[in-house]
C-alpha positions in Angstrom: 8.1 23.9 39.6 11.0 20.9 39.5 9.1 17.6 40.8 11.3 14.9 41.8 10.3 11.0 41.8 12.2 8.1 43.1 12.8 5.3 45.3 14.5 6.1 48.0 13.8 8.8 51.5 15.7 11.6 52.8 18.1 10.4 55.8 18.1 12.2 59.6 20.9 12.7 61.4 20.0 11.7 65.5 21.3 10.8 68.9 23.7 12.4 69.4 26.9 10.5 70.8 29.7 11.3 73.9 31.8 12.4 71.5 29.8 14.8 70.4 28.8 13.5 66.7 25.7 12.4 65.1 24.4 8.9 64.5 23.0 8.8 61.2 19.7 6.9 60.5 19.7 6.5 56.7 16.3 4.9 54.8 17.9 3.3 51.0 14.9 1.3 49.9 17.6 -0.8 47.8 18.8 1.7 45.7 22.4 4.1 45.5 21.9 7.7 45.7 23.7 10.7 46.2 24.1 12.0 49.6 23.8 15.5 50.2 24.2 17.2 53.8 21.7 20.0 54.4 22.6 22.8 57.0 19.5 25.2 57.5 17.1 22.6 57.0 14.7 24.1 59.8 14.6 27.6 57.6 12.6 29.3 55.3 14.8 27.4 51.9 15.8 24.5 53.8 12.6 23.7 54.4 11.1 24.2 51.1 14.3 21.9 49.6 13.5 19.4 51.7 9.4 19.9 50.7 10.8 18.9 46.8 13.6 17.1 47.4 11.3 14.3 49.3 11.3 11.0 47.7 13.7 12.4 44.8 17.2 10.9 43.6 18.9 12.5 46.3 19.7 11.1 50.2 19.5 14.0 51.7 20.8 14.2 55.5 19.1 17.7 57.3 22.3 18.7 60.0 20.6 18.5 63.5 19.2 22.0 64.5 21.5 21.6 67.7 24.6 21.3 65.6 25.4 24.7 66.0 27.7 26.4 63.3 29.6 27.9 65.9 30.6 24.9 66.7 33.3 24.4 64.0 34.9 21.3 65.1 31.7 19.2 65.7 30.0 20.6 62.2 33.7 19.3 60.3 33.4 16.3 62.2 29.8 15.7 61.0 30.4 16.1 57.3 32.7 14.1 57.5 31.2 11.3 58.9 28.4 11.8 56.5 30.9 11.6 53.5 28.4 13.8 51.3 28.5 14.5 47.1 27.2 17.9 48.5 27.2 20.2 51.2 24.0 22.6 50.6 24.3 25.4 53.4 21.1 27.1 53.7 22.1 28.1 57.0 22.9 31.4 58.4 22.0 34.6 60.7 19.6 36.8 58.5 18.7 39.0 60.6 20.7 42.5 59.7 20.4 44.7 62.6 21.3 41.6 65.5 24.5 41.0 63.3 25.2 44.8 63.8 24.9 44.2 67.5 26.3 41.4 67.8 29.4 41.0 64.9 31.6 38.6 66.2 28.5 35.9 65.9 27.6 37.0 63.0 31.0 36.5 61.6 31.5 33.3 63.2 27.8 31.9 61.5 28.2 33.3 58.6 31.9 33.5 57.6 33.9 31.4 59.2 31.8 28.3 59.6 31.0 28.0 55.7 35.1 27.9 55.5 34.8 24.9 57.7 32.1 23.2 55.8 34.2 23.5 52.6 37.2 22.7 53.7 35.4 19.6 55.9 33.5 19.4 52.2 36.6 18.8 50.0 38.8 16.7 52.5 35.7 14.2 51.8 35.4 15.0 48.0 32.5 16.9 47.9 31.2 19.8 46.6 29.2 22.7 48.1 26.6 25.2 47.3 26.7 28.2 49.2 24.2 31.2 49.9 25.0 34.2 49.6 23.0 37.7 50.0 22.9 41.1 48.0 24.1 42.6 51.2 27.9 42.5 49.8 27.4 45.3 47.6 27.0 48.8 48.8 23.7 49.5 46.9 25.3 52.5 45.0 25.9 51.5 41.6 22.9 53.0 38.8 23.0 49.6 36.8 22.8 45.7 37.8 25.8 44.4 39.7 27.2 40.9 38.2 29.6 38.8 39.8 33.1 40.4 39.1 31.5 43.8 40.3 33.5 45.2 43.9 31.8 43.8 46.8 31.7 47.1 49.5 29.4 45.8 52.3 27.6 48.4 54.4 26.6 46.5 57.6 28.5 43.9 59.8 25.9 41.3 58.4 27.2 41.9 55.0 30.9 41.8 55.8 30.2 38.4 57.3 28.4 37.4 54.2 31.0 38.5 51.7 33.6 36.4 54.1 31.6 32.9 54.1 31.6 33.8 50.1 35.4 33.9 50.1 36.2 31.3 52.4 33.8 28.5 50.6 35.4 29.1 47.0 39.0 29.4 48.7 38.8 26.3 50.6 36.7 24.1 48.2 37.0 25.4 44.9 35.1 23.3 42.8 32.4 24.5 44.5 29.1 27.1 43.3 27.9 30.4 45.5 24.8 31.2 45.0 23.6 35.1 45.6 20.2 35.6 45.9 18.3 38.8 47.1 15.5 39.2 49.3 14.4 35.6 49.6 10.6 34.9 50.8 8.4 32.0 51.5 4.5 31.2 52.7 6.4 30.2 56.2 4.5 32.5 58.3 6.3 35.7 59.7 9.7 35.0 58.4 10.2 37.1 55.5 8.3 40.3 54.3 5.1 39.3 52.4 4.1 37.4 55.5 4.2 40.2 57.4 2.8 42.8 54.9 -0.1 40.5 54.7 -0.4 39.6 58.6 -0.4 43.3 59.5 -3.0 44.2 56.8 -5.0 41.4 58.4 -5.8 44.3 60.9 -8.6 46.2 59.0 -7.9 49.1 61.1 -3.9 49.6 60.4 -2.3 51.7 57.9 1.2 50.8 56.9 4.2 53.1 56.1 6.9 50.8 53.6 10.0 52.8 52.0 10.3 53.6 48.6 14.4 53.8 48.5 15.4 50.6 49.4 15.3 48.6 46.0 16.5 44.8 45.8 15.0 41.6 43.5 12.2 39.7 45.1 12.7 36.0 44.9 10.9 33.3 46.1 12.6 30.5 48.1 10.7 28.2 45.6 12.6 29.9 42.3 16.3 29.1 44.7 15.5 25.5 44.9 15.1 24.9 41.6 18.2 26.8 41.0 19.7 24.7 43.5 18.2 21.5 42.3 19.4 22.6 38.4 23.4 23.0 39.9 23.5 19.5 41.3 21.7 17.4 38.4 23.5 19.4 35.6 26.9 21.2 37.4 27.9 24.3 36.1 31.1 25.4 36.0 32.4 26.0 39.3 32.0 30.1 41.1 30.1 32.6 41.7 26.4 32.9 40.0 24.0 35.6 41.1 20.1 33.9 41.1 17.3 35.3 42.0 13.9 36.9 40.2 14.5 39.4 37.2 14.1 43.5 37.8 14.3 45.7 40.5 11.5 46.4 42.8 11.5 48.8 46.4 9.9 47.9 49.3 7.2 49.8 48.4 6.3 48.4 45.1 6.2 44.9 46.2 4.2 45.8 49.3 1.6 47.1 47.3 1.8 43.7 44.8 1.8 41.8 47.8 -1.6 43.8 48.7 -3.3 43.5 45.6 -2.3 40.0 45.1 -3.1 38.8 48.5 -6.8 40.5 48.6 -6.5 43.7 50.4 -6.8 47.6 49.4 -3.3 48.8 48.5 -4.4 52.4 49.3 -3.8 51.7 53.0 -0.2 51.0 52.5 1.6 54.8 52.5 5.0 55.5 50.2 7.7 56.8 53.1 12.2 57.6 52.8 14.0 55.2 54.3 15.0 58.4 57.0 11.6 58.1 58.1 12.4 54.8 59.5 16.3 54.7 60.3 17.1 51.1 61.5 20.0 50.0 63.7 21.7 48.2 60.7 22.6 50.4 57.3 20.9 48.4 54.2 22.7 49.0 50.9 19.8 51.4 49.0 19.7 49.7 45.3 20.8 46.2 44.5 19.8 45.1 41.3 21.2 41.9 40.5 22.3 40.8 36.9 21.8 37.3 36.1 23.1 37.0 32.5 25.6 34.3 33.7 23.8 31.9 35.9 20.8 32.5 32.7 23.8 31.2 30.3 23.6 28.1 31.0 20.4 27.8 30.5 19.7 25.3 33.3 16.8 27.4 34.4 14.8 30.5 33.4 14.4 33.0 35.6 11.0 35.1 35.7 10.6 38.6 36.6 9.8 39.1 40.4 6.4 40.2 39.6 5.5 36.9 37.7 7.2 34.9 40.2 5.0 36.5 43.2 2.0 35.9 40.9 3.3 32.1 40.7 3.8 32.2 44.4 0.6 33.2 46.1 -0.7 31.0 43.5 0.1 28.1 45.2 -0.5 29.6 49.0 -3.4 27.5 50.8 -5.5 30.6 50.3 -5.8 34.4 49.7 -5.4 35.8 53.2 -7.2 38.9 52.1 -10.6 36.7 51.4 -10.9 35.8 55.1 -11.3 39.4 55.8 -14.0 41.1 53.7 -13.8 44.6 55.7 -10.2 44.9 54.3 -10.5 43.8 50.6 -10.4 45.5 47.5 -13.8 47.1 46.9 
């Protein structure tokens, strides 16, 4: 894990003004730094950038959680009163089956208003790093997708992906996409470990997870780095797929997440995804090759097994301890 050590704090934005802007309230402890704009700061990876990015080289300015991305003229306005090296957007709408209910939003969050942050982004000079998600590809190939593969969404929530992908490199071109798979973090309930492991907390319950639906487990903790690597040492400019090495399904990381975490993996029961049809499609096996982002050797990337192992590692505390009467015997 990256630690960063400096001089200087992380900026807020606050008070907001009649105009509808953002007063900025900047600490600089007497030194120059670069300023980077964070959108998503509030989420599962802006929160853990923010968590190592604290007291690092960096002024980083978190974009108010009431600056809604919708709002496309007030989020130019505020980047460009910010005048940012970098624009990080961490910010989207994740959740797969309400952007099937609700497209248009989803589009607007996640494809159109990463065009405005880039364009905002390169009318002030700076660069962005962009997201992205697996969900662009149609899960059908039999080996690893990289970057030039065909992008074939299967669910609204991908299409708007794919467009804040193409939007960001079109209107600021100097800039890096990032596309990660199946991000996860200790914050509680947000992500699928936490809620393997809050639903095996119940000693009683027997879980069902799919065995079909195969994507690369990565930590939110591995994407920082990744992030923090792109803006101390700038690769060239595009599209980089990051995230932890080989493929796992649902099932198999439900049952690492199990042993791992304390409790009896027998409990948790193999099931086809047609056992459990959601409202959203999910593209069936995304394996994501790396080789490029890994050629630059900015950063290794470790298997998603290792990189759970790593993970819980540094969680306050195996959940499955607390609960002897669901532990491994």
């Amino acid at each position: 894990m990256r630690t960063l050590r400096g001089d200087c704090g992380i900026g807020t934005a606050s008070d907001e003004r009649a105009d509808g802007l953002f007063l900025l309230d900047i600490e600089m402890r007497g030194c120059e730094l670069s300023r980077i704009v964070l959108f998503g700061a509030h989420g599962q990876l802006g929160s853990e950038f923010l968590a190592q990015a604290a007291g690092g080289q960096w002024d980083v300015v978190p974009a108010p959680r009431d600056l809604r991305l919708e709002d496309s003229e007030a989020v130019g306005a505020f980047v460009r009163q910010c005048e940012p090296m970098w624009v990080i957007n961490a910010a989207a709408m994740t959740d797969v089956d309400a952007a099937h209910l609700d497209p248009d939003r989803a589009l607007r969050v996640n494809g159109l208003a990463p065009g405005v942050l880039a364009r905002a982004a390169h009318q002030v000079g700076a660069r962005v790093i962009h997201i992205s998600s697996e969900a662009v590809y149609d899960g059908l190939s039999e080996v690893p997708y990289v970057e030039g593969d065909a992008c074939q969404p299967v669910s609204a929530y991908g299409v708007s992906k794919l467009t804040g992908d193409l939007l960001t490199l079109t209107y600021s071109p100097d800039s890096c996409v990032l596309r990660t798979s199946w991000l996860y973090s200790r914050q509680q309930g947000s992500n699928f470990p936490t809620r393997i492991i809050d639903q095996l907390r119940d000693p009683g319950k027997k879980l069902s997870v799919v065995t079909d639906i195969v994507g690369n487990p990565t930590p939110t903790s591995l994407l920082v780095d990744a992030i923090i690597v792109v803006l101390t040492s700038p690769p060239d400019p595009g599209l980089y797929h990051v995230c932890a090495r080989e493929p796992a399904s649902k099932f198999d990381w439900a049952v690492e997440i199990a042993t791992q975490a304390g409790f009896d993996p027998g409990r948790i029961t193999p099931v086809s995804s047609d056992a459990y049809p959601t409202v959203a499609r999910r593209p069936k096996y995304v394996d994501l090759d790396c080789s490029k982002f890994e050629a630059t050797g900015l950063l290794e990337l470790p298997t998603w097994r290792d990189a759970w192992l790593s993970e819980i590692s540094t969680w306050n505390s195996r959940p499955g301890a607390l609960d002897p009467s669901s532990a491994n015997t």
